[in-house]
N, C-alpha and C positions, 0 to 999 in steps of 0.2 A: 598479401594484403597486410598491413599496419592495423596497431592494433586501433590509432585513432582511425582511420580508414573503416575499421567494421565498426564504430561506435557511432560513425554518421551513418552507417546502414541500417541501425538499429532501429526499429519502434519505439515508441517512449514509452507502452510497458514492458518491452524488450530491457530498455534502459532501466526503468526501474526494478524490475529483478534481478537483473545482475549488479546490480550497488548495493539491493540488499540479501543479495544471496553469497558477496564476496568478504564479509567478515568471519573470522575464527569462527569456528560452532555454531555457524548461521544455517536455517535448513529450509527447504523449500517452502514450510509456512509460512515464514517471514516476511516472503515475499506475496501474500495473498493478501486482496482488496482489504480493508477496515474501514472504508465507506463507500454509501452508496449517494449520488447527485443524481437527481431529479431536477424537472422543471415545469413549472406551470403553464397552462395554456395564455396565461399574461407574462412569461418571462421570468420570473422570479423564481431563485436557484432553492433549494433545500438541497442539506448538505446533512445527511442522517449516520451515527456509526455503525456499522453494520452489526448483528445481532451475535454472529459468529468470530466474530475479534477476538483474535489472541490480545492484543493489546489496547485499551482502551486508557481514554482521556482521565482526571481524576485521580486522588489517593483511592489505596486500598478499601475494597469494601469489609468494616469489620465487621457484619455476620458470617465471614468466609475464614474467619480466623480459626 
């Protein structure tokens, strides 16, 4: 099998961990959610960052300096 072959096999968070798990020094956190989508019982999205994010939106927080 090709490797584009097993990239159409893949699941789309299949896919997404392995893009972010194939840089230099990259480690399997990397690859974990940083948000979570909900939806209303009318439809409408919320789109919240999750609590446990290694990486978050934003400069630095300077009380953490």
């Amino acid at each position: 099998m090709t490797e584009q072959q097993s990239a159409e096999d893949m699941s789309h968070d299949e896919k997404r961990e392995d893009q972010l798990t194939t840089a230099p020094k990259s480690t399997e956190a990397d690859a974990k959610p940083r948000i979570e989508v909900s939806e209303t019982d009318a439809g409408t999205k919320r789109i919240d960052i999750r609590d446990d994010a290694n990486a978050r939106p934003g400069g630095p927080d300077p009380s953490k300096k």
